[in-house]
C-alpha positions as CSV (number, residue, x, y, z in Angstrom):
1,X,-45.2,34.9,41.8
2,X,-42.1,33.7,41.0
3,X,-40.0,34.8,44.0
4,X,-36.7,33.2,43.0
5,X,-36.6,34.8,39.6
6,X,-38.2,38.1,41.5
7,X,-35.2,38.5,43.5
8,X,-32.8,37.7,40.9
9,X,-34.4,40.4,38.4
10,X,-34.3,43.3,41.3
11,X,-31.2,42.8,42.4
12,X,-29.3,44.2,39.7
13,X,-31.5,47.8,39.6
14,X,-32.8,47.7,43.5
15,X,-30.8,51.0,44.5
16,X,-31.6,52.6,40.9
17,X,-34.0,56.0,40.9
18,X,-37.1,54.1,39.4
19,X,-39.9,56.4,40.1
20,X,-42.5,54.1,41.0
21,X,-45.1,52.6,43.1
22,X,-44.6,50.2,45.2
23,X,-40.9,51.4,45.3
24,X,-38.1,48.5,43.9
25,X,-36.5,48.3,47.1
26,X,-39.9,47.1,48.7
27,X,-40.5,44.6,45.8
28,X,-36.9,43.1,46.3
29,X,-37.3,42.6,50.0
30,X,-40.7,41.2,49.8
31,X,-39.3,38.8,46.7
32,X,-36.2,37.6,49.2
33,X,-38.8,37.2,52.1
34,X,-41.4,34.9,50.0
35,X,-38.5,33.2,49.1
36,X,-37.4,32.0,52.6
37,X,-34.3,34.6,52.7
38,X,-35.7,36.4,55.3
39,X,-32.5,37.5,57.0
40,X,-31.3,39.2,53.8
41,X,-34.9,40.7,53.3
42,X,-35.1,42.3,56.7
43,X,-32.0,44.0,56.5
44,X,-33.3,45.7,52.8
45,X,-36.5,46.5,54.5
46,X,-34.6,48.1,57.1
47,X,-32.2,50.5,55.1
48,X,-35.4,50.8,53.1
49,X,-37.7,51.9,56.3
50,X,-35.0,54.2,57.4
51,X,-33.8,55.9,54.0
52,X,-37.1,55.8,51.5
53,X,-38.0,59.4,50.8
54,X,-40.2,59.0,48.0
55,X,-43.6,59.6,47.4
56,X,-46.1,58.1,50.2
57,X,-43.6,57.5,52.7
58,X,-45.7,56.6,55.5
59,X,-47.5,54.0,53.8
60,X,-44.5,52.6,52.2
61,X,-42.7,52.8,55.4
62,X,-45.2,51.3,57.4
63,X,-45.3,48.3,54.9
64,X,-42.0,47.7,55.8
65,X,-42.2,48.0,59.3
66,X,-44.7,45.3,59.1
67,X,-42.6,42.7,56.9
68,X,-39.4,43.3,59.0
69,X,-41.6,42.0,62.4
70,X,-42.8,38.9,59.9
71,X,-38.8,38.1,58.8
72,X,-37.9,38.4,62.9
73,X,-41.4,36.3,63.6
74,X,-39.9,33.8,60.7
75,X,-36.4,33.9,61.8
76,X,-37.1,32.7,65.9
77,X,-38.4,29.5,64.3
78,X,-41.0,28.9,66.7
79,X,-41.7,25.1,66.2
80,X,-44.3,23.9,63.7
81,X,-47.5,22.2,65.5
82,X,-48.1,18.3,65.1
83,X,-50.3,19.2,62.3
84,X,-49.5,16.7,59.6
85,X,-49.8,18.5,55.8
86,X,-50.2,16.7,52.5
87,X,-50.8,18.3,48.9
88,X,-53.9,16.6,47.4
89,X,-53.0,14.3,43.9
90,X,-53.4,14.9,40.7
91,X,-56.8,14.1,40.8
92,X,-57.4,17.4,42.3
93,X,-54.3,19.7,41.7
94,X,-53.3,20.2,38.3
95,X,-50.7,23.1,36.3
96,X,-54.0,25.3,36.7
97,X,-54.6,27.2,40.3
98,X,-57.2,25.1,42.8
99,X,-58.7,26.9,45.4
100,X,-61.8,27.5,47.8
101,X,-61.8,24.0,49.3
102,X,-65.2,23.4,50.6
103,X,-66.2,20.0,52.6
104,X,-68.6,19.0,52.2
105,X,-68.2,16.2,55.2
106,X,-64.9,14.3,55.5
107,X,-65.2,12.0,52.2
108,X,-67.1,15.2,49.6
109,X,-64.6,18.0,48.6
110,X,-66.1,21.0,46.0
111,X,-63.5,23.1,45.1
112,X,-62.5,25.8,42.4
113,X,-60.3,25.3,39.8
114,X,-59.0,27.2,36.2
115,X,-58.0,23.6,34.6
116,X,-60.6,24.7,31.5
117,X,-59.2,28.2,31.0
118,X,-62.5,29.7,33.6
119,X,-62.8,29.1,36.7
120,X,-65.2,26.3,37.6
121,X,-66.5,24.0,40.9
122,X,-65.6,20.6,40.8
123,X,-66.8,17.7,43.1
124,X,-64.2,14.8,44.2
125,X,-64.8,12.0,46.9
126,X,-62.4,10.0,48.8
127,X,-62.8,6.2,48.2
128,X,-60.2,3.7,49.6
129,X,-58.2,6.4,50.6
130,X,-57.5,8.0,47.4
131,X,-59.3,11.1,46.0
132,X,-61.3,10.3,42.6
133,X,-60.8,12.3,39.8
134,X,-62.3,15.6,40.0
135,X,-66.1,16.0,38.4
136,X,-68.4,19.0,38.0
137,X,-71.2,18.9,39.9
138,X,-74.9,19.3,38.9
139,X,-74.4,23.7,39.4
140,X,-75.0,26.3,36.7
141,X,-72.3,26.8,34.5
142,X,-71.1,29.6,32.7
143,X,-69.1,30.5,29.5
144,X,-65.9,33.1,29.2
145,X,-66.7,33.6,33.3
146,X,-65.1,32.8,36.3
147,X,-67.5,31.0,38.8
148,X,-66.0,29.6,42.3
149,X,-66.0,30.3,45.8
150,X,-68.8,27.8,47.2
151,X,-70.9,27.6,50.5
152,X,-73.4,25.5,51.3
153,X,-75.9,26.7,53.9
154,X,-76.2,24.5,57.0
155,X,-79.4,22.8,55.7
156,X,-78.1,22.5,52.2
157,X,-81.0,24.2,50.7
158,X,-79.1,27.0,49.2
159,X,-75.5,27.6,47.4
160,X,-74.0,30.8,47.8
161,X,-71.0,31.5,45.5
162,X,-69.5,34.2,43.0
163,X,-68.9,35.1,39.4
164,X,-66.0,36.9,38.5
165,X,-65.3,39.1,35.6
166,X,-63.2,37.1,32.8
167,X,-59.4,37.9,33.7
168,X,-57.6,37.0,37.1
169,X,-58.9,34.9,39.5
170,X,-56.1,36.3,42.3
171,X,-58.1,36.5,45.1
172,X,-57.7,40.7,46.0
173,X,-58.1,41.9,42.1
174,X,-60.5,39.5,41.0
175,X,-64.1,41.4,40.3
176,X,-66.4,39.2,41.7
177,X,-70.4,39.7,42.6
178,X,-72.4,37.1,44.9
179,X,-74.6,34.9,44.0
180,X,-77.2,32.4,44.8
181,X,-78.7,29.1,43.6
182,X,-81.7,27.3,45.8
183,X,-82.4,23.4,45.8
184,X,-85.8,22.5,43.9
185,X,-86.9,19.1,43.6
186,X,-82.6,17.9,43.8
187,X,-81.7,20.7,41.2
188,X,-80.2,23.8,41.0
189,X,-82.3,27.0,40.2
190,X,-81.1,29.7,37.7
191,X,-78.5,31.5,40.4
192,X,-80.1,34.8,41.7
193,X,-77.5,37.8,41.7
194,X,-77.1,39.6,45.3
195,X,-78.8,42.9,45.8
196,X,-76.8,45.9,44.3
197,X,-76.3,47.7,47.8
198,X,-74.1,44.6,49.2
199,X,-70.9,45.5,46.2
200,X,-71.1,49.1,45.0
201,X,-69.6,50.0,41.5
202,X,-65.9,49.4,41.1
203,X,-65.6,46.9,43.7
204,X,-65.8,43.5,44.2
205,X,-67.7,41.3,46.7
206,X,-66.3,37.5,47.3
207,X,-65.4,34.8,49.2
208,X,-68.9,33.9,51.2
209,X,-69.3,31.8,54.0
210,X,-73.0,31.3,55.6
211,X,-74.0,30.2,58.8
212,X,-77.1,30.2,61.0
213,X,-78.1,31.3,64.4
214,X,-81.3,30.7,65.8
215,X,-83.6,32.3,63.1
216,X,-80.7,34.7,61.4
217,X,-79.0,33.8,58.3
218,X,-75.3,35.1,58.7
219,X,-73.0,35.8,56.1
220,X,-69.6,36.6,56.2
221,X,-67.4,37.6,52.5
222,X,-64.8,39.6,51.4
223,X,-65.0,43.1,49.8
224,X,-63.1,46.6,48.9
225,X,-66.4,48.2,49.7
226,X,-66.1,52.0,51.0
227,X,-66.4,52.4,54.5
228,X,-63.8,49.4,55.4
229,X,-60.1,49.7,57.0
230,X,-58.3,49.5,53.5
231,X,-57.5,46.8,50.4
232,X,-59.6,44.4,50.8
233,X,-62.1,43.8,54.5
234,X,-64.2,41.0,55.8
235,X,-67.5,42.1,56.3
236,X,-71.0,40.2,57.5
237,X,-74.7,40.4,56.6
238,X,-77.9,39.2,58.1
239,X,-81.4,38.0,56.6
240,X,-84.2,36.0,58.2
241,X,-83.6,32.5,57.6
242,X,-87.3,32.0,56.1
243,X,-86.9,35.1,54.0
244,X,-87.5,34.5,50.1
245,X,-86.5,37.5,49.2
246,X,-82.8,38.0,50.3
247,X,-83.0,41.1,52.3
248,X,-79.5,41.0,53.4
249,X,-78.6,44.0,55.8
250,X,-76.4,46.3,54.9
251,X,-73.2,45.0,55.2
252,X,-71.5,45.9,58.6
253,X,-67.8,45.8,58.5
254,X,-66.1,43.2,61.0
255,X,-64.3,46.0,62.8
256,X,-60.4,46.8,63.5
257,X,-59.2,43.6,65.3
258,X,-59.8,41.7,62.2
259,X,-59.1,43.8,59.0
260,X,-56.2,46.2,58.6
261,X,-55.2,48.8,55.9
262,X,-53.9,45.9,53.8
263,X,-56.1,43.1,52.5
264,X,-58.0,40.3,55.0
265,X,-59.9,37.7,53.0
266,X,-60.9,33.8,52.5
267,X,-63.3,34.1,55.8
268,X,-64.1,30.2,57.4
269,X,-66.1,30.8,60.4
270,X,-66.3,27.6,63.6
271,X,-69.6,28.6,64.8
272,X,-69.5,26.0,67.8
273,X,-66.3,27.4,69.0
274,X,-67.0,31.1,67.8
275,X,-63.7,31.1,66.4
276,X,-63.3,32.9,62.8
277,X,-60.5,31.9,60.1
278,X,-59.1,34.1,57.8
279,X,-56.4,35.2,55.2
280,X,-54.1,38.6,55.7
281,X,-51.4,40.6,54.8
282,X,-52.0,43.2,57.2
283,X,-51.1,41.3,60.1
284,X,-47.6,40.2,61.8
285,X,-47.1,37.2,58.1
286,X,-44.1,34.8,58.0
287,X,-44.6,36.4,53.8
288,X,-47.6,37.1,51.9
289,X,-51.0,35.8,53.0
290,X,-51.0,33.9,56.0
291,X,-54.0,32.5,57.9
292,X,-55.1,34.0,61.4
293,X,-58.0,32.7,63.6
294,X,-59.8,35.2,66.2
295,X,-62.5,34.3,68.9
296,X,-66.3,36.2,68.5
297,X,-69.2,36.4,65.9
298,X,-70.2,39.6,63.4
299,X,-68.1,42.6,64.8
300,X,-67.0,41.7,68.6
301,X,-63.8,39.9,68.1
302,X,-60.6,39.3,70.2
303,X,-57.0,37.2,70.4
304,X,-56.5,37.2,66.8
305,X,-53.4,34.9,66.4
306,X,-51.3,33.5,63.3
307,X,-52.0,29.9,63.0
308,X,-48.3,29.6,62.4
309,X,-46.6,26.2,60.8
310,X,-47.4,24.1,59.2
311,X,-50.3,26.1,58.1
312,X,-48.4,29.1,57.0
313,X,-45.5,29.6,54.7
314,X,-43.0,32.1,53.2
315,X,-45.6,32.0,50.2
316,X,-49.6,32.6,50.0
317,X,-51.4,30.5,51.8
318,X,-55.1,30.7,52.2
319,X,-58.3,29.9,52.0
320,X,-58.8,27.8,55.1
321,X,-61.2,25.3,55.9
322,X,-62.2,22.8,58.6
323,X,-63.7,19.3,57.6
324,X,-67.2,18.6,59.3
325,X,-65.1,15.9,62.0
326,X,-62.8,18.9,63.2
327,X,-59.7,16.6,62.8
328,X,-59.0,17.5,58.9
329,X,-59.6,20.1,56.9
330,X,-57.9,21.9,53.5
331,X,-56.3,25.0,52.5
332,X,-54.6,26.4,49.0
333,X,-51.0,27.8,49.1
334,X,-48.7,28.8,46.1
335,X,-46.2,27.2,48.3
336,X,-42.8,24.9,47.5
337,X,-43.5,21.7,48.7
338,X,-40.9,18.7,48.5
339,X,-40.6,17.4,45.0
340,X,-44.2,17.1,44.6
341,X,-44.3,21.0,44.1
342,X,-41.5,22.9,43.2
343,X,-43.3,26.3,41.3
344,X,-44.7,28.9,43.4
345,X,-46.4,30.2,40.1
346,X,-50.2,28.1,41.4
347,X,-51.9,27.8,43.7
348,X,-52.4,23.9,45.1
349,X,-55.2,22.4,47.5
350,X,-53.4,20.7,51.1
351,X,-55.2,18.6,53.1
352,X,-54.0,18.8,57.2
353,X,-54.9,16.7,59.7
354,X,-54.7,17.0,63.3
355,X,-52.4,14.4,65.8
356,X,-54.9,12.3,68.2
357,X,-55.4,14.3,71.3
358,X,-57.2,11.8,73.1
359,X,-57.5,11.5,77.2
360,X,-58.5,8.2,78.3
361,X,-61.5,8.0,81.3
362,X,-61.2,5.1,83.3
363,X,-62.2,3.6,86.9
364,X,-63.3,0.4,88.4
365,X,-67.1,-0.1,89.6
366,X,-68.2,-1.3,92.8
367,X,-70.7,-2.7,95.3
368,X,-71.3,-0.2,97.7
369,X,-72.0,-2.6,100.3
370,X,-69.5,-5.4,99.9
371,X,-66.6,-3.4,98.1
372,X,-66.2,-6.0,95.4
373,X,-66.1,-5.4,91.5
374,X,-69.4,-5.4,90.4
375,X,-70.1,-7.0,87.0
376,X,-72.0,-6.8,83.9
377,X,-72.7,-2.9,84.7
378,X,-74.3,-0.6,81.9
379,X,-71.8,2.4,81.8
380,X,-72.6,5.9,79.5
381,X,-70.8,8.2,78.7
382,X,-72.4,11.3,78.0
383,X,-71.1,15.1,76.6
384,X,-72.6,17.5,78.5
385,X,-74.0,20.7,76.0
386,X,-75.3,23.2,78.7
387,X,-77.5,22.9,82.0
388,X,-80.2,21.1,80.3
389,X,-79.2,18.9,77.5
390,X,-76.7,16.4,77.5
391,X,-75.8,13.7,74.1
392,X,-75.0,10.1,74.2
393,X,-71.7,9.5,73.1
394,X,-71.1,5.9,73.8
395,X,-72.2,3.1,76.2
396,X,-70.8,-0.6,77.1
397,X,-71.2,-3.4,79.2
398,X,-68.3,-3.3,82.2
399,X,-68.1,-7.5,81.9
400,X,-65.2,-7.0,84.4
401,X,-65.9,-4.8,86.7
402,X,-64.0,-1.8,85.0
403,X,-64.8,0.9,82.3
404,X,-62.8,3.0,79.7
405,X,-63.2,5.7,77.4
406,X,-60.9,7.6,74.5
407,X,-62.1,11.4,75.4
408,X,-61.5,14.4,73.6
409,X,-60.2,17.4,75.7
410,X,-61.7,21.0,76.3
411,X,-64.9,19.1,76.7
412,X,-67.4,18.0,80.0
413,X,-68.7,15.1,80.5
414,X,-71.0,12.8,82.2
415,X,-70.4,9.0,83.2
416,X,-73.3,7.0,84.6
417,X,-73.4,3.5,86.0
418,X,-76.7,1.4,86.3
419,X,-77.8,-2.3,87.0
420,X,-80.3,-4.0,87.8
421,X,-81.0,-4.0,91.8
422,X,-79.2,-0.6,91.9
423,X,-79.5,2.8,92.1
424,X,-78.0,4.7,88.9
425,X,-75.5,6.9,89.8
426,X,-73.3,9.4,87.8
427,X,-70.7,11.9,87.7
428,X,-69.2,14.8,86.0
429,X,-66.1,16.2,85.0
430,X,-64.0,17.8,82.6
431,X,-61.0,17.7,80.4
432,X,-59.9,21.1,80.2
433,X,-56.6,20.7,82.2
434,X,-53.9,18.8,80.4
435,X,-53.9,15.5,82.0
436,X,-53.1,12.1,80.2
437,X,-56.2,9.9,82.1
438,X,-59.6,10.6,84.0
439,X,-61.9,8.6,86.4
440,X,-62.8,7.7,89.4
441,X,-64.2,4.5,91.1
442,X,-68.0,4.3,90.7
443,X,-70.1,2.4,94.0
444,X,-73.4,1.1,93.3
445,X,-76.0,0.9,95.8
446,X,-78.5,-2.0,96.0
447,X,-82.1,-0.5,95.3
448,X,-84.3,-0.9,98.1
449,X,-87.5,-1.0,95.7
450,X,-86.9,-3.3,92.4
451,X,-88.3,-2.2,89.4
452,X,-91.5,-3.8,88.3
453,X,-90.0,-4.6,84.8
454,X,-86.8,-5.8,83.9
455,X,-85.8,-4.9,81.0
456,X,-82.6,-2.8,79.3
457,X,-82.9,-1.3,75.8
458,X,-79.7,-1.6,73.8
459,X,-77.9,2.2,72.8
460,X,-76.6,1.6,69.5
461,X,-72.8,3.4,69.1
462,X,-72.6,5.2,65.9
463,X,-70.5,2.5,64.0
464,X,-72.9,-0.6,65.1
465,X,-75.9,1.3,64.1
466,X,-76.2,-0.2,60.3
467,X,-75.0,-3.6,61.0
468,X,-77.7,-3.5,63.9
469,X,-80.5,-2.6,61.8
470,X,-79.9,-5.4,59.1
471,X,-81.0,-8.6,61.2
472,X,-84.1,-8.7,61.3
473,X,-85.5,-6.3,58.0
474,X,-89.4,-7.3,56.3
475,X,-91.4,-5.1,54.7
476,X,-94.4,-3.4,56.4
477,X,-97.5,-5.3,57.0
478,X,-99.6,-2.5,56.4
479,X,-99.4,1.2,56.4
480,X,-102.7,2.3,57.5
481,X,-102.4,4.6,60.5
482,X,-104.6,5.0,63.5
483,X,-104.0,8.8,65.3
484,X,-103.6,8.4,68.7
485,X,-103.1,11.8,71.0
486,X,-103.3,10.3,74.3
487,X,-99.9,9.1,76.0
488,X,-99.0,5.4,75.9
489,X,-96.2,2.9,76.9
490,X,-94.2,1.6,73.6
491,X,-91.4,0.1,75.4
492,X,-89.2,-0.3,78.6
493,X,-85.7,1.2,79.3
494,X,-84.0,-0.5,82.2
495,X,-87.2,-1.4,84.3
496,X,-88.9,2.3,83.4
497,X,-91.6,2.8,81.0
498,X,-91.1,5.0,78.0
499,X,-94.0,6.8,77.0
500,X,-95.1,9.1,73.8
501,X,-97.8,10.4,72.1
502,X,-96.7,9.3,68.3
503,X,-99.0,7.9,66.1
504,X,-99.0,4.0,66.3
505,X,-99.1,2.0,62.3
506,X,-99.9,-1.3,61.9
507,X,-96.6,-3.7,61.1
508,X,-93.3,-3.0,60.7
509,X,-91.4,0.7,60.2
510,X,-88.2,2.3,61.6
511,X,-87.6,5.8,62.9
512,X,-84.5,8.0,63.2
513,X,-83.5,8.5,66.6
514,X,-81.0,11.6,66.6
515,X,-80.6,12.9,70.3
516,X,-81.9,12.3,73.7
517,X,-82.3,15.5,75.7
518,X,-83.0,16.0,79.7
519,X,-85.6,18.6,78.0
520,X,-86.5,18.9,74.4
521,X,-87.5,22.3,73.0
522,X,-89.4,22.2,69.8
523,X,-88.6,25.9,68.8
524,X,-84.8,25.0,68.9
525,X,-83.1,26.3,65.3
526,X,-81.0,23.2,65.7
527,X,-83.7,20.8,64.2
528,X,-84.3,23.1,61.6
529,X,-81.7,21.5,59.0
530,X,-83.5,17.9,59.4
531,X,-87.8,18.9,59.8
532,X,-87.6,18.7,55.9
533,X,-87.1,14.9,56.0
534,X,-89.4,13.7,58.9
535,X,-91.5,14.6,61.5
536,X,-89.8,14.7,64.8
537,X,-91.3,12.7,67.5
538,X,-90.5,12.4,71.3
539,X,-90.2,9.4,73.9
540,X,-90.2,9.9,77.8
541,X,-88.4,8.2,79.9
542,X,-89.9,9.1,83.3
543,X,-87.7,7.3,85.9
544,X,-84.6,9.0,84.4
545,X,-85.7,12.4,83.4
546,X,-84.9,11.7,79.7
547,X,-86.4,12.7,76.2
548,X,-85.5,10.8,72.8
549,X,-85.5,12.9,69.9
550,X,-86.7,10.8,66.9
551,X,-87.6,11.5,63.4
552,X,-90.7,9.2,62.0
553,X,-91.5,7.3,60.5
554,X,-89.8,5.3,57.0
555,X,-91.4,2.1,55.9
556,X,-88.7,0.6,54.5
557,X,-85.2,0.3,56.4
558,X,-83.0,1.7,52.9
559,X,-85.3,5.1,53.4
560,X,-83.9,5.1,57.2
561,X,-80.5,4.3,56.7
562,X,-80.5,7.1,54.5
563,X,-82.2,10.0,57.0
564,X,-79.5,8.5,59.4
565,X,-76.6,9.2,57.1
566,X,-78.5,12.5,56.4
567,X,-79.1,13.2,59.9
568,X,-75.1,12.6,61.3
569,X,-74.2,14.5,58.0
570,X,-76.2,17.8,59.3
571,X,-74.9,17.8,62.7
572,X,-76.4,15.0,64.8
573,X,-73.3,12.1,64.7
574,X,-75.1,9.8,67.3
575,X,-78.1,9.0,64.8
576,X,-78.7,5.9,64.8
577,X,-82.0,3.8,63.3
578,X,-84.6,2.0,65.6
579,X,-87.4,-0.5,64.6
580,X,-91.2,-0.7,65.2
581,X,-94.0,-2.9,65.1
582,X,-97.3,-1.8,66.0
583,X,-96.3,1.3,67.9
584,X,-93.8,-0.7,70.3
585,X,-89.9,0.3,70.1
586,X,-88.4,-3.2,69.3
């Protein structure tokens, strides 16, 4: 993959009669186009579209077709996104090919590299802002065998991944076979090779990537299996989530909008915003692989686009994939880049991240009756899921009057305003049209029936919630526990009592609280990644219509702390920890 020295060795015999397949002339022009040239490649492709008369002329001719729309996509120089792109240091990239990024969440990276001759997963985390130096993790290993290609499941209990036949690692001719390893007791189990059915002989299977829905284990790799478009095709499989036995499907092939007669692989699939990530050659490329996104799930999808620059490059570049936080994430390209990288000959890990995109909310609050700034005001601000559930994002005291928040946009939201001697109120709106600032003034009404209690329960934001935890920490008194099925008050939230039916222990012990719902349902396949590290408990607030989500209980605040970091780390960000004594919230 040495494009400059390509071009210079074809040139010289481009318009000889070599019988052979692909034909020079295609070989030439591809060489110039992953090589930036792509006005000079064009016009080869061109002659060559219009004057090849060898053997498999469609195919050939199509080929060309395709690259000449990729040198004309390349040549418009449509401008780059504000994506900012770095190549990873040496801790991570070496002379050897690195590939298969995998976050683990925005300070873990696994990845794959062939530093040791095989291909291997290595670990790296990012401390001070540097990456340390790469480390293999505690997963089998194995000798004169290429292993790599890692996903974790959502709830972490199993590893899929491949082993490749000694040879190339190159990501079409590799011949690879799934496998998986399960989690027992913080190790690894003896990996557990795919049914036969999912590769058939001669081909290869690769390039996993598992998610769940509701009670479906769904996953999506990359295969030359029969029955696909051509090269290389994206397919997906299903299992029960519970099943031991991995009774995958049949694999069901992702359908025409995604794969093509060439080669689409490296699958990275958004399930929150149903939008799929992939490599191809089959699609309108700037040269070689480049990395295409398309809305759906299994085999509906639609609006499959080219992510464009920086993402995408005269050169390979694939193997997408997001960072937990949506703002980062990594891909490997063969790409030039400065001085830091002037080979094309291996492939590197980059790390992108994306510009702030923030919308600010703002507006005064007032007293409805007297049209003065009210004061001391609690203000939330919620993200609204659906119909039914909403999630507590932040919440402050408006001191002066006025309130502000940094938003994100293609969201909805929900502000609400309460004091003391007023009646809550709250509104909703959206940031899906491009505006710089949202808000509106908020009027409080004075309450014409006082609360019988007044009393307002701190919400922790995400970054207060250690430091918040730490002042007042002794161990627990006891831990003998008395059942207790019937309904009582453990605390007060803003004048309303909060009521559940979890069992009260004696002294001091700290629960996990990781959402608060307008409805919570128990059967939701969202809780499923954290029910192995607690029971999950509830807490009614009557007077506003709410339910705390809370995992229970830990009798020592370093066991919490770490179900919280757990708990954000599996998909709940708001986690914070809360202390008990006696079976009253503190």
């Amino acid at each position: 993959r040495d494009y400059r020295q390509a071009a210079a060795a074809f040139a010289p015999i481009k318009d000889a009669e070599i019988k052979q397949e692909p034909p020079v002339q295609l070989l030439y022009a591809q060489s110039l186009q992953q090589d930036a040239n792509y006005t000079e490649a064009e016009a080869i492709y061109t002659a060559f579209a219009q004057n090849y008369q060898g053997p498999n002329q469609d195919r050939w001719r199509a080929q060309a077709q395709l690259a000449i729309e990729g040198c004309q996509l390349a040549q418009k120089n449509p401008p780059a996104s504000e994506v900012e792109v770095q190549i990873l240091s040496s801790s991570i990239n070496t002379v050897a090919d690195e590939y298969a990024p995998l976050a683990f969440n925005d300070d873990l990276l696994y990845f794959s590299s062939t530093v040791d001759g095989y291909s291997k997963i290595f670990r790296s985390h990012l401390q001070n802002g540097s990456w340390t130096p790469a480390v293999l993790p505690r997963f089998p290993t194995y000798d004169n065998l290429h292993v790599g290609h890692g996903t974790f499941t959502p709830d972490n209990k199993r590893f899929y991944f491949t082993i490749c036949e000694s040879g190339s690692v190159d990501p079409v001719k590799a011949k690879c076979d799934l496998y998986v390893t399960v989690r027992e007791n913080d190790e690894w189990s003896k990996p557990r090779k795919l049914r036969d059915y999912i590769k058939l002989g001669g081909t290869t299977a690769s390039h996993p990537f598992v998610i769940h829905k509701r009670d479906q284990e769904i996953l999506y790799f990359a295969s030359d299996r029969k029955g696909g478009m051509g090269g290389m095709d994206i397919w997906y499989m299903t299992r029960h989530v519970d099943s031991e036995e991995y009774d995958f499907t049949l694999p069901v092939n992702l359908g025409a909008s995604v794969n093509t007669a060439y080669d689409e692989i490296t699958p990275f699939y958004d399930a929150p915003e149903a939008t799929l990530y992939f490599s191809s050659n089959g699609h309108v490329a700037w040269g070689g692989f480049d990395i295409f996104q398309a809305q759906g799930e299994m085999a509906k999808w639609e609006n499959v686009q080219n992510l464009g620059l920086p993402y995408n490059s005269p050169a390979d570049d694939y193997y997408f994939a997001l960072s937990p936080s949506k703002q980062s994430g990594f891909f490997s390209s063969n790409r030039r880049f400065d001085m830091s990288k002037i080979s094309t000959r291996q492939n590197d890990l980059f790390y992108f991240a994306t510009p702030s995109q923030e919308v600010m909310v703002s507006g005064n609050i007032y007293d409805e009756q007297q049209n003065n700034l009210l004061k001391d005001v609690q203000i939330y601000l919620y993200e609204k899921k659906n119909s039914h559930q909403r999630r507590l994002l932040q919440s402050l005291i408006a001191n002066n009057g006025t309130y502000q928040f940094a938003l994100l946009p293609d969201r909805e939201f929900i502000i609400e305003a309460s004091k003391y001697g007023y009646d809550a109120v709250e509104y909703s709106f959206n940031t899906f049209e491009t505006q710089d600032a949202y808000g509106e003034p908020i009027y409080l009404k004075p309450s014409k029936s006082q609360p019988l209690v007044q009393k307002t329960e701190t919400i922790f934001r995400e970054e207060d919630s250690i430091a918040s935890v730490e002042e007042a920490i002794g161990s627990s008194e006891s831990k003998s526990e008395t059942t207790t099925p019937e309904r009582y008050i453990n605390a007060y939230f803003q004048g309303f009592a909060v009521t559940t039916t979890a069992p009260k222990h004696q002294g001091l012990y700290w629960k996990v609280q990781i959402s608060t719902a307008e409805r919570f349902d128990a059967s939701d396949s969202q809780f499923n990644s954290i029910r192995q590290f607690g029971r999950i408990d509830t807490e009614y607030i009557a007077g506003k219509n709410w339910t705390r989500i809370l995992l229970a209980d830990y009798f020592s605040l370093r066991e919490a702390r770490d179900i919280m970091l757990k708990a954000r780390e599996l998909g709940f960000p708001e986690a914070f920890v809360v202390r008990y004594k006696n079976g009253n919230r503190l």
